[in-house]
PASEBA-1860 file (N, C-alpha, C; in nm, 3 decimals):
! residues 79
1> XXXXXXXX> 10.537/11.860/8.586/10.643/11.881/8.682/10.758/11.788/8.650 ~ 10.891/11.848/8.657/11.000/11.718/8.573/11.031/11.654/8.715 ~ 11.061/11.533/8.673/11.131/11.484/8.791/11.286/11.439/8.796 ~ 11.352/11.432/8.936/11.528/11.429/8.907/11.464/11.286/8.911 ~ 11.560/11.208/8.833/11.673/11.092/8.830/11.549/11.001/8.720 ~ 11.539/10.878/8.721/11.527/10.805/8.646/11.505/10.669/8.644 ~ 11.359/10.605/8.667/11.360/10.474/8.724/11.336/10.343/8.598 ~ 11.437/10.296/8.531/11.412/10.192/8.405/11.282/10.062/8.493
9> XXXXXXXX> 11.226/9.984/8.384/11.162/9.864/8.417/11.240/9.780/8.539 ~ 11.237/9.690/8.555/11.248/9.634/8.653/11.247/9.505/8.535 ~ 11.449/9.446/8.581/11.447/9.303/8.525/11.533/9.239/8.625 ~ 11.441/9.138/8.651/11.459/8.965/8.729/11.613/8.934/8.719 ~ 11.598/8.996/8.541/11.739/8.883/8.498/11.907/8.953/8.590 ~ 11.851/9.105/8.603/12.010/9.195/8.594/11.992/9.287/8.745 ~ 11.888/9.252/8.800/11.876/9.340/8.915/11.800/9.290/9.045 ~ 11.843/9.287/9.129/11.766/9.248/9.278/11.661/9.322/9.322
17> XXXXXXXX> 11.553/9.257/9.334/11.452/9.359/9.390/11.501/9.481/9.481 ~ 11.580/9.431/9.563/11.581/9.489/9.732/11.661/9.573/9.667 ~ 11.780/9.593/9.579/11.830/9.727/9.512/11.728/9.795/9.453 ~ 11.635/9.776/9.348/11.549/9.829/9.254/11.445/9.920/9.348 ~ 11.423/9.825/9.467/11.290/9.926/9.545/11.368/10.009/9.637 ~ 11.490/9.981/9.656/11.593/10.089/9.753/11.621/10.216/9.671 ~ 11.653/10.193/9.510/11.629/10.295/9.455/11.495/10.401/9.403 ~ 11.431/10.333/9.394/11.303/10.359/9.385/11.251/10.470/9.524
25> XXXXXXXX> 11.248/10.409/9.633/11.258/10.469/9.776/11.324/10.620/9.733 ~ 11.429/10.612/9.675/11.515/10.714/9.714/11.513/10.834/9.564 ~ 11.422/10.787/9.483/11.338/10.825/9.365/11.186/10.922/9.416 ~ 11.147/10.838/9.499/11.026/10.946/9.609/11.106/11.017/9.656 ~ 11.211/10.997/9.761/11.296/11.099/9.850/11.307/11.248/9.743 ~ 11.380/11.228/9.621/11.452/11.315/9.558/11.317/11.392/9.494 ~ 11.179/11.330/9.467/11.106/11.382/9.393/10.945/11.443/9.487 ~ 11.007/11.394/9.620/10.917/11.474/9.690/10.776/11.362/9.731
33> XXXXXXXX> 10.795/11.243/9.655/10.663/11.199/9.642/10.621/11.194/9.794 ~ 10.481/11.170/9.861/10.448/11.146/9.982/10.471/10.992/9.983 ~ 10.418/10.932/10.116/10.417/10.788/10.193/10.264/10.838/10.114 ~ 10.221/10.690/10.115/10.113/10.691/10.090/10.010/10.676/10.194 ~ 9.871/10.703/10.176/9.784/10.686/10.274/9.645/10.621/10.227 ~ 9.540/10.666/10.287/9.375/10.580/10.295/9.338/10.680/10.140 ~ 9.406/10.796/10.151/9.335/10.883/9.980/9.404/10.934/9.913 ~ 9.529/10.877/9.880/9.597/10.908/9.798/9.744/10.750/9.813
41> XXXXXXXX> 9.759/10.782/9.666/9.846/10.621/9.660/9.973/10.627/9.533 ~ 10.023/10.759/9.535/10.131/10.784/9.453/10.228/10.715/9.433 ~ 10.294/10.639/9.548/10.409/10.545/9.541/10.381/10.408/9.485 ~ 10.257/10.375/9.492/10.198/10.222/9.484/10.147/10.275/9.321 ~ 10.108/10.379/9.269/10.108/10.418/9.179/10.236/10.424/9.061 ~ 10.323/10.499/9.140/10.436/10.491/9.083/10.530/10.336/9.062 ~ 10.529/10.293/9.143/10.602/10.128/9.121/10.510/10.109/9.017 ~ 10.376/10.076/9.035/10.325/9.991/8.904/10.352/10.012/8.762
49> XXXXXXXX> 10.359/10.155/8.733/10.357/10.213/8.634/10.501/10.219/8.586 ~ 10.612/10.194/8.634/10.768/10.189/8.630/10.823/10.066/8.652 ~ 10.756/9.973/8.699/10.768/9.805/8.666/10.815/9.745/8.626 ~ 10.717/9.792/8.483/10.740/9.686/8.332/10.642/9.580/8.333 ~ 10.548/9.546/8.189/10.474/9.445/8.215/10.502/9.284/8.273 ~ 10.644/9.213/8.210/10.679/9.107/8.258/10.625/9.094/8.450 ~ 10.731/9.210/8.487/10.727/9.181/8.625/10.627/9.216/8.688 ~ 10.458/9.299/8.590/10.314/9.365/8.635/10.286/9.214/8.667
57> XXXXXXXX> 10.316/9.121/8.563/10.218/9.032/8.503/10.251/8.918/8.648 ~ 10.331/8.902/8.717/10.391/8.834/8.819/10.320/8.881/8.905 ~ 10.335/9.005/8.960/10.315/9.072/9.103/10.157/9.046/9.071 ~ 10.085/9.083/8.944/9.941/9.038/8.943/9.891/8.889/9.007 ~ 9.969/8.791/8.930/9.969/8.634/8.933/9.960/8.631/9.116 ~ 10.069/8.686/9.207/10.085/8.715/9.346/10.000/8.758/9.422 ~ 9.935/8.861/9.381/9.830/8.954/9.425/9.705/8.875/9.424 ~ 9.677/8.784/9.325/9.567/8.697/9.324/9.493/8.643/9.450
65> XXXXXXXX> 9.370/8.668/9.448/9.259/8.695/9.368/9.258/8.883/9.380 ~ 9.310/8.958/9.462/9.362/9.092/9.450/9.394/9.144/9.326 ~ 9.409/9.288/9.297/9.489/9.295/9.191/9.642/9.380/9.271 ~ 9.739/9.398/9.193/9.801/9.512/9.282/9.746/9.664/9.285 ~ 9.634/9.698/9.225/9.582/9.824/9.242/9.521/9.844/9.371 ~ 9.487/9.721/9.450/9.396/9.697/9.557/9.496/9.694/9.708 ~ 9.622/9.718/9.670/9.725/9.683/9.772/9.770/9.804/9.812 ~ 9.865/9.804/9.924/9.901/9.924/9.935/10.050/9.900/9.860
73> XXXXXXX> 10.135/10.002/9.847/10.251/10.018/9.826/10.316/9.939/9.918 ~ 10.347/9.915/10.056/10.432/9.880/10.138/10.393/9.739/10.113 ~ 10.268/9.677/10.114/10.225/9.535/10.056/10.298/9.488/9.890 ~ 10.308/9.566/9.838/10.354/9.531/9.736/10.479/9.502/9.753 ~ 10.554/9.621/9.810/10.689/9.593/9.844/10.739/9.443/9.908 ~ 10.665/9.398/9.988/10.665/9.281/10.035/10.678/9.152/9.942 ~ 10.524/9.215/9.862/10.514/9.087/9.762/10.622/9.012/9.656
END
């Protein structure tokens, strides 16, 4: 299934979180994704995987002793 628009890695150096996950937000909006729930976890899916390792390897370090696979999306968002 294609999806509209286009979400690059995620860098510390050139971008603010609170923009990156506002776009991101609005990356589900355009592509339909659901909120996530207790059996299914597409958005918390999707951030991880659209990231980038630098900033996996952080939110992991954060998540500790957790991983972020174990979180929800809106927890992550936080983190």
């Amino acid at each position: 299934m294609p999806s509209l628009g286009k979400i690059e890695e995620f860098d510390p150096d050139s971008t603010n979180i609170d923009c990156y996950l506002e776009r991101l937000e609005q990356y589900f909006v355009a592509n339909g994704v659901p909120t996530d729930s207790t059996d299914r976890h597409k958005r918390r899916a999707t951030l991880i995987s659209v990231m980038g390792a630098k900033a996996y390897d952080v939110l992991s370090d954060l998540c500790s002793p957790s991983t972020p696979s174990q979180k929800t999306y809106a927890q992550l968002a936080t983190i």
